[in-house]
C-alpha positions in Angstrom: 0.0 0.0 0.0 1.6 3.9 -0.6 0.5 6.6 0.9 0.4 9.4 -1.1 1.0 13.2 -0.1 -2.3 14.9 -1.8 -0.7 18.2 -1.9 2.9 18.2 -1.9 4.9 21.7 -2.7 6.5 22.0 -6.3 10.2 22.7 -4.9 9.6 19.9 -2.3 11.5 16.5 -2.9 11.7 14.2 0.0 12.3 10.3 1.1 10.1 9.1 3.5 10.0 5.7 5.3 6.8 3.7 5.9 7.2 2.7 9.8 4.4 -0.8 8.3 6.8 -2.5 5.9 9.7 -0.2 5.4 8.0 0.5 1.9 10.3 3.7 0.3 8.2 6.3 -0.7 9.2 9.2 -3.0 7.2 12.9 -2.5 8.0 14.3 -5.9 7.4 17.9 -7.3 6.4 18.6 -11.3 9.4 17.6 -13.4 11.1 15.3 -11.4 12.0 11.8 -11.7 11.2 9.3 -9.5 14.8 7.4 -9.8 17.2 10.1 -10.4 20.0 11.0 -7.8 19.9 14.7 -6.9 23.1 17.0 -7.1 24.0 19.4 -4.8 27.0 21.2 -6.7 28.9 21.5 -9.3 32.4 22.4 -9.5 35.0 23.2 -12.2 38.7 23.9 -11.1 40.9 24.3 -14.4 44.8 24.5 -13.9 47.3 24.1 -16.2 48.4 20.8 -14.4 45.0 20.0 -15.2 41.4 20.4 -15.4 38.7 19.1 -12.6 35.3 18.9 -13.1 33.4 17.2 -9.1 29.6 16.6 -9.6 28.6 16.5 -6.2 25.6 14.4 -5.2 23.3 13.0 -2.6 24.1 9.3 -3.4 26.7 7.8 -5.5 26.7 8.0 -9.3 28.3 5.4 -12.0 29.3 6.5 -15.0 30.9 5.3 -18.0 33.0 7.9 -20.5 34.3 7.0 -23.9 36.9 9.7 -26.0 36.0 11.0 -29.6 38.6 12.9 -31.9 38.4 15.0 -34.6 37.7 16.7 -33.0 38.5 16.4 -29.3 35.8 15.4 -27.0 35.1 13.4 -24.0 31.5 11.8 -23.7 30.2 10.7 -20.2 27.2 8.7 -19.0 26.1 9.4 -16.3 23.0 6.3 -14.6 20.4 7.6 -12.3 20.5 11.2 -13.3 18.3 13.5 -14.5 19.2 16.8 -16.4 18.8 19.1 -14.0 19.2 23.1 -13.5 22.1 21.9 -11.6 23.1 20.0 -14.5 22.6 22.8 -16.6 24.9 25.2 -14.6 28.1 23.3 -15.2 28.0 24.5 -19.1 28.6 28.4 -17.2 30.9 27.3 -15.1 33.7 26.7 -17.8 35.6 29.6 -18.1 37.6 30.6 -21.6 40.6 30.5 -20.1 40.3 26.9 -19.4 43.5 24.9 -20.7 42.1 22.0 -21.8 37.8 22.7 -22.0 36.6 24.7 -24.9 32.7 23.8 -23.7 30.1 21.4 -22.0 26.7 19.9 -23.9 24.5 18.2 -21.5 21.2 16.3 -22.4 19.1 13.2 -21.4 20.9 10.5 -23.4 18.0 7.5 -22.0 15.2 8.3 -19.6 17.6 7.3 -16.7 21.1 8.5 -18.1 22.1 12.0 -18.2 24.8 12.3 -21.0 27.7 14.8 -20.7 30.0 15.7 -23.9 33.2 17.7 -23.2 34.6 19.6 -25.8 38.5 19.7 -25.3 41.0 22.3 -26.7 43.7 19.3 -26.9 44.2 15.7 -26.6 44.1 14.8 -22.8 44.0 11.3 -20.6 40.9 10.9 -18.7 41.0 10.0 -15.5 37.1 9.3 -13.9 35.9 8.2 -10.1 34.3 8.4 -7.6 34.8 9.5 -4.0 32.7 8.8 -0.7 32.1 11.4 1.4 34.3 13.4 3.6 34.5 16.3 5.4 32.2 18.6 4.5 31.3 17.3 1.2 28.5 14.2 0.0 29.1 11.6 -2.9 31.3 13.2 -5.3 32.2 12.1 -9.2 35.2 14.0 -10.2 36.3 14.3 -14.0 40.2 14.7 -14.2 41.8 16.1 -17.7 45.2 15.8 -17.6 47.3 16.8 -21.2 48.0 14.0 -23.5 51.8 14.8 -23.4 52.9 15.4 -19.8 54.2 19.1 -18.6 57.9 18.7 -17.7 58.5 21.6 -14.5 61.9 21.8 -16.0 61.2 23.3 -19.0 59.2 26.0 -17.4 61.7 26.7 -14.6 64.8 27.1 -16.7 62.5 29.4 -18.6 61.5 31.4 -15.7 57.9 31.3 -16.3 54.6 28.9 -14.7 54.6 25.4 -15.8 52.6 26.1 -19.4 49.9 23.1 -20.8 51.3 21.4 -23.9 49.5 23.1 -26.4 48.1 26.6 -25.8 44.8 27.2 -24.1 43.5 29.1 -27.6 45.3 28.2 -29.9 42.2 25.4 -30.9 38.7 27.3 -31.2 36.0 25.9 -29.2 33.8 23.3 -30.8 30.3 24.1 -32.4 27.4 23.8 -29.6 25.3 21.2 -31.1 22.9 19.2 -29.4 24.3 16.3 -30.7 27.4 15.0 -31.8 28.9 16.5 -35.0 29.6 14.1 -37.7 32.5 15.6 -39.6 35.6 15.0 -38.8 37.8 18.3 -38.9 41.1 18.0 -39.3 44.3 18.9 -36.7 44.7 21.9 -35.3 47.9 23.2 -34.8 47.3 22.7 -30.3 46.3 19.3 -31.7 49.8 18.3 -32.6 51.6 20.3 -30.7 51.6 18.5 -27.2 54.5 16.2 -29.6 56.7 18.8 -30.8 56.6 20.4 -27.1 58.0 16.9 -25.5 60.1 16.6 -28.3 61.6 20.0 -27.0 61.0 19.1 -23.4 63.9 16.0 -24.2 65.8 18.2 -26.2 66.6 20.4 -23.5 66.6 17.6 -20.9 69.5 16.1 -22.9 71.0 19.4 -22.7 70.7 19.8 -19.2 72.2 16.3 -18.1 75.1 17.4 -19.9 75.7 20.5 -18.3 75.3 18.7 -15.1 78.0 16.4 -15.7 79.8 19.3 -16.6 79.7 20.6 -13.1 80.2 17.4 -11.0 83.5 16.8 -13.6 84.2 20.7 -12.7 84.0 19.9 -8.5 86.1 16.6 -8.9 89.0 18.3 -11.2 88.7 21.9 -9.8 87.1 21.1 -6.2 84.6 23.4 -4.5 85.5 25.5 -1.3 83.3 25.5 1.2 82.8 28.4 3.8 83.4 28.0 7.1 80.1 26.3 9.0 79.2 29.8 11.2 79.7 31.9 8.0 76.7 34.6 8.3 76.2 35.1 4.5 72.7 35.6 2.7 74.2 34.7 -0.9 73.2 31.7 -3.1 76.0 30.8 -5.1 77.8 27.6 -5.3 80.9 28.6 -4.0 82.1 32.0 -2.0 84.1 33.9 -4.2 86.2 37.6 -2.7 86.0 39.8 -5.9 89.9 40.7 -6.7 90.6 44.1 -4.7 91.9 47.1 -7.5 95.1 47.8 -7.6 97.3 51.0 -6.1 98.0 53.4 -9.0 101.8 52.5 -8.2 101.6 48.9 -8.9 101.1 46.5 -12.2 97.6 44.5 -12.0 98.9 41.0 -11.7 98.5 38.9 -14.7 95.7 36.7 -15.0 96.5 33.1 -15.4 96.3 30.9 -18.7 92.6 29.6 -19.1 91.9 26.1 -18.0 90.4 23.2 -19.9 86.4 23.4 -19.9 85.6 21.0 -17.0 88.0 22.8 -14.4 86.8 26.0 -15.8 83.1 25.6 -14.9 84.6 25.9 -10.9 88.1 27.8 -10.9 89.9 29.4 -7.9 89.6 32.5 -8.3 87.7 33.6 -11.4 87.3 36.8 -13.5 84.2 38.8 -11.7 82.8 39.3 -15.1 82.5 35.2 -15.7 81.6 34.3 -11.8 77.6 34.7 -12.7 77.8 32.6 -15.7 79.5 30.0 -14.6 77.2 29.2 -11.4 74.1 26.6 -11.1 70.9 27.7 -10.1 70.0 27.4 -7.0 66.5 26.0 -6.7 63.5 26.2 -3.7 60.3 24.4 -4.2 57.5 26.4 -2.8 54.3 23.9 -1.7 50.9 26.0 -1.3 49.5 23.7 1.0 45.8 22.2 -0.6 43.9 23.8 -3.0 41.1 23.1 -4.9 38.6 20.5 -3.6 40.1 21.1 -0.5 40.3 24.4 1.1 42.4 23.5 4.4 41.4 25.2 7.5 38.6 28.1 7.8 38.8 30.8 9.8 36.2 32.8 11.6 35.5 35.1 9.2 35.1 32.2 6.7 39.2 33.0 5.0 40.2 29.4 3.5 44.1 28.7 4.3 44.5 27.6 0.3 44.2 31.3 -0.5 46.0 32.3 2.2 49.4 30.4 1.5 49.4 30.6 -2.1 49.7 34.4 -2.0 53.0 34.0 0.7 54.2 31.6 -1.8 53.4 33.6 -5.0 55.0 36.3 -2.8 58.1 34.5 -1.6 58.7 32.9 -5.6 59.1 36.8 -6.4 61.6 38.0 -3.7 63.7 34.8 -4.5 63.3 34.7 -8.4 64.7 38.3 -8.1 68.0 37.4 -6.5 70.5 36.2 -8.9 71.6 32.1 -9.4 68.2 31.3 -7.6 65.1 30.2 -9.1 61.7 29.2 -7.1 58.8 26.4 -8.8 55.6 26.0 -7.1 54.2 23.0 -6.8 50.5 24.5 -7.6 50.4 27.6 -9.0 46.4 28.6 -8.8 43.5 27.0 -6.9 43.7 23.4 -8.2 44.2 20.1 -6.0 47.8 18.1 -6.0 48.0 14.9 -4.1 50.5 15.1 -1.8 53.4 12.3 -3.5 53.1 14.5 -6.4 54.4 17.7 -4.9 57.3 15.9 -3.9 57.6 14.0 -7.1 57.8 17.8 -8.6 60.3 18.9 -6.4 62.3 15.9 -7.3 61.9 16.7 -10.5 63.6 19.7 -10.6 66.1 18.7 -8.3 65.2 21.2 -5.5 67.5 22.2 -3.0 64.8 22.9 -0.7 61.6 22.5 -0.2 59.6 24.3 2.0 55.5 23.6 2.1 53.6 26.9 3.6 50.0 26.5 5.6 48.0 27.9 7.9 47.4 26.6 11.2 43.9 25.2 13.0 42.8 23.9 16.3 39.9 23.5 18.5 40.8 26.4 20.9 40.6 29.4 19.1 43.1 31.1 21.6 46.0 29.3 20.1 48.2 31.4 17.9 51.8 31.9 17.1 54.1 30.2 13.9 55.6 26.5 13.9 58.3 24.8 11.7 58.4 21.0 11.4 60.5 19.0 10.3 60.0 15.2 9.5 60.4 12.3 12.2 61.4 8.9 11.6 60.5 7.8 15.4 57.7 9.7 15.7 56.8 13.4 16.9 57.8 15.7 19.3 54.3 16.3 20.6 51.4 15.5 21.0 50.2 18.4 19.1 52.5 17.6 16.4 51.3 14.0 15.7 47.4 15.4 16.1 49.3 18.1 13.1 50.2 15.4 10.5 47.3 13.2 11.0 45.6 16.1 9.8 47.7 17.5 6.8 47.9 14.0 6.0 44.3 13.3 5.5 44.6 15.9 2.3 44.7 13.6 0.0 41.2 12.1 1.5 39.5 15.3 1.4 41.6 16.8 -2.3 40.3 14.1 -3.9 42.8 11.2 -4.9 42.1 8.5 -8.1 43.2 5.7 -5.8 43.3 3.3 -8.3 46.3 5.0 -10.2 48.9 4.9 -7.4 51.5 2.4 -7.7 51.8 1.1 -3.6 55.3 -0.3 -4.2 56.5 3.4 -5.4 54.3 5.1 -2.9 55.6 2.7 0.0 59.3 3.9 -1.1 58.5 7.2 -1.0 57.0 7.5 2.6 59.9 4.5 3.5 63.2 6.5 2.3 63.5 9.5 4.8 67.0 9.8 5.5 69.2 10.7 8.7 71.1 13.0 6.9 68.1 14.5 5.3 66.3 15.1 8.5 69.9 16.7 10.0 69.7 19.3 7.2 65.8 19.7 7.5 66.2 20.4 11.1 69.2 23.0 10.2 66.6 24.8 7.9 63.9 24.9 10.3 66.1 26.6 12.9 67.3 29.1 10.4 63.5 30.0 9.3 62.1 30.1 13.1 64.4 32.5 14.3 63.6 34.9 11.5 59.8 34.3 11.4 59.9 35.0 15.9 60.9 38.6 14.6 57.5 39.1 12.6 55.3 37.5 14.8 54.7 35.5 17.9 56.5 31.7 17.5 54.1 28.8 18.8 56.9 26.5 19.9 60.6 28.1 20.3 62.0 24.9 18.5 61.5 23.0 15.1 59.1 20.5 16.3 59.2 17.1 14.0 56.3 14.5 13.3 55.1 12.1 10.0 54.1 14.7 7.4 53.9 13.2 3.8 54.7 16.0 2.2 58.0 16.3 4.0 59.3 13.0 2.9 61.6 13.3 0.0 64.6 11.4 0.7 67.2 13.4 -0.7 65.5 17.5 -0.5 65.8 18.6 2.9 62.3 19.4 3.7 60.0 21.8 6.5 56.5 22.5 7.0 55.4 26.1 7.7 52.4 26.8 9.7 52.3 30.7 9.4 49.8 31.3 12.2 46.5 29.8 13.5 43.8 31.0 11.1 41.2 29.9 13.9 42.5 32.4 16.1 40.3 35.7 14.8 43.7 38.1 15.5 46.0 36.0 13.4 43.4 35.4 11.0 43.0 39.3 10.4 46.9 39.8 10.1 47.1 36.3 7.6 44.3 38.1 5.7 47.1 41.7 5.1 48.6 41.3 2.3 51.1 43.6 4.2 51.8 40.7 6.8 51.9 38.4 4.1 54.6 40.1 2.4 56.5 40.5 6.3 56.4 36.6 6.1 57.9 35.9 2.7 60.5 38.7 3.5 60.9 36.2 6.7 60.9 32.9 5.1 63.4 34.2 2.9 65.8 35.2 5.0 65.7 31.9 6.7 66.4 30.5 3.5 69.3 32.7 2.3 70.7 32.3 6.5 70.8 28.6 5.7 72.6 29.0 2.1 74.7 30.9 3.6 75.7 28.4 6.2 75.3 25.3 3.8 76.2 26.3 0.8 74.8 23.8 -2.1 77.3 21.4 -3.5 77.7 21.0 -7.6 75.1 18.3 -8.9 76.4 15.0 -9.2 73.7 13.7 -10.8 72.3 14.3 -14.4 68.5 15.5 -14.8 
């Protein structure tokens, strides 16, 4: 038997329970379908890593998604769905600056699949799942685009600008907005062929690159590299310390210089001409880690201030002050509102064969009377506190709320990487904490007067010493006010940066010794 409201309200969709035999019954409004799953958002996040598209919904969706070319286009089938004005506000959520999505069609494909066709500005590889809920957020499908030809960091730091996609965002015009699928197959656009040429050009110059750094580990074995004293209190960033040649009295012959070397001894002499010291230096390189982003916002303030935004302006902020000084170079790991899983900003920094790499938040806890900055470093026994552990278990659980295709991980790579933290890397880790606390306690008030140290993820490169930098508690309302300044977020990349140049300065980087 159902029971049957007589007069329900058009807006009014619920689920009700008969307390008889348990029978479901549905209370639905004009227009609506008795089967379909109801979403709650929709959510595009385009990067040039890649593109993210989250339908969020009450219950769990399956789909299936096929691709199409000729041009490019991702189709998506979506069971248990109805189109929807929800539906329907995804196609004015893509933006024209969108790398990799030139447009969105959506239409009922059957009565009980909703059919999604992405039209894509370049060739990409589709990565589709599903997620449980978390957090703040219900059942959520999540459409990654990531290029067809993989973006190489290297490329883009040696050029000194953000990592670019493979092809250019609009280069390919968008595709027509038909209802239905067109039939002609256009031919290749120029982005359409050039995610090839670009990783042709991305070995080209990696080929170039191992070279040159086989060039200087030949130039510290032949030459050797002189190392400062340990309590040296320099700020610069090159290789080696180098006292410019004082002029000589008007009375006395300049000395003459010596013969030129062979190549390799050359790349690292003694005492060099001042005019050759900049060009024959490596860069120096700092990887910058905006902690979350994207699906995952980090902590929340009073006022409603998300710590993703927060700590990618300190680290847009900080790559500035340290791209300007010269033989040093900064990459972030994210470089706009987009989620990365947490291996992956280490695998970046690896990449690039960072010297450093520090990862920037903002923190939270229960008490909003906490406040002050901390530094961590990573433990191998476990943490200093019990604040510390409660710390990582957090910042760990990232990946869980960002949104993470488990199914592409390989466990015996990811196992390696959380397994191969190094003494010798937590030694120098520790050293760069130090460095960056002291100068941080002048800009605000310090949490902790030491680097505390616990199981971060992110921290666990084995061969990048590493540190975790909770600028303040953004629960606290005061700090949260002074994190929102871009004034005091400048006064904490000035900080950070001189905690960075005090630990150069102290340990200067050795010539690479391995090739790229």
């Amino acid at each position: 038997m159902r029971e049957h409201d007589p007069t329900p309200s058009p807006s009014r969709r619920a689920l009700l329970k008969q307390a008889a035999g348990g029978t479901l019954i549905f209370l639905l409004g004009p227009n609506e379908l008795a089967w379909g799953a109801e979403l709650v958002a929709v959510r595009v996040w385009p990067a040039q890593d890649y593109t993210r598209v989250t339908l969020e919904s009450d219950t769990a969706l399956n789909a299936t998604f096929f691709s199409v070319d000729r041009p490019n286009r991702l189709v998506i089938d979506i069971e248990g769905l109805a189109l929807s004005s929800q539906l329907k506000e995804l196609v004015r959520k893509i933006r024209s600056d969108d790398p990799y999505i030139a447009g969105v069609r959506v239409g009922q494909y059957k009565p009980s699949v909703a059919r999604l066709v992405i039209d894509l500005k370049q060739a990409i590889k589709p990565q589709v799942f599903g997620l449980a809920p978390v957090a703040a957020y219900q059942h959520r499908l999540v459409f990654d685009l990531h290029p067809g030809a993989p973006i190489d960091p290297r490329v883009a730091l040696n050029a000194g600008t953000p990592e670019a996609p493979a092809s250019s965002p609009t280069a390919a015009p968008s595709a027509p907005a038909s209802p239905t699928l067109p039939g002609v197959q256009a031919p290749a656009s120029a982005a359409q062929q050039s995610p090839a040429a670009v990783a042709g050009m991305a070995a080209q110059r990696s080929s170039e690159q191992a070279a040159d750094a086989m060039n200087d580990a030949l130039g510290e074995f032949i030459g050797g590299l002189r190392r400062p004293p340990a309590d040296a209190d320099r700020s610069d960033t090159r290789v080696a310390t180098r006292t410019p040649p004082r002029p000589a009295d008007k009375d006395t012959k300049p000395a003459a210089r010596p013969e030129p070397r062979p190549t390799a001894e050359r790349l690292e002499p003694i005492e060099p001409p001042p005019a050759a010291t900049d060009a024959t230096q490596r860069l120096v390189i700092v990887a910058l880690d905006a902690g979350h982003g994207g699906e995952d916002p980090g902590a929340v303030g009073p006022s409603g201030l998300y710590e993703k935004d927060v700590v990618l302006a300190v680290a847009r902020k900080l790559r500035t002050r340290i791209n300007a000084l010269p033989g040093m170079r900064a990459m972030l790991t994210r470089e706009s509102d987009y989620f990365v899983p947490l291996h992956e900003r280490v695998n970046k920094a690896r990449r690039v064969q960072a010297d450093l790499f520090v990862s920037i938040h903002a923190d939270a806890f229960m008490n909003p009377e906490a406040r002050g900055a901390s530094v961590f470093a990573l433990s191998e026994t476990g943490a200093t506190s019990a604040a510390a552990r409660w710390m990582a278990k957090k910042e760990n659980a990232a990946d869980i709320v960002g949104g993470v295709n488990i199914k592409t991980k390989d466990a015996t790579i990811m196992r390696a990487l959380l397994d191969m933290s190094t003494t010798a890397q937590i030694k120098d880790s520790l050293k760069l904490g130090q460095a960056v606390l002291g100068h941080l306690g002048k800009v605000g008030r310090l949490h902790k007067p030491r680097v505390e140290q616990a199981g971060f993820a992110v921290l666990k490169a084995p061969d990048i010493p590493s540190i975790l930098v909770e600028t303040g508690f953004i629960s606290n309302p005061e700090e949260e006010s002074k994190l929102k300044d871009e004034s005091y977020q400048a006064q904490l990349a000035d900080a950070l940066l001189a905690g960075i140049q005090r630990y150069f300065a102290r340990n200067p980087p050795l010539a690479r010794n391995r090739a790229l």
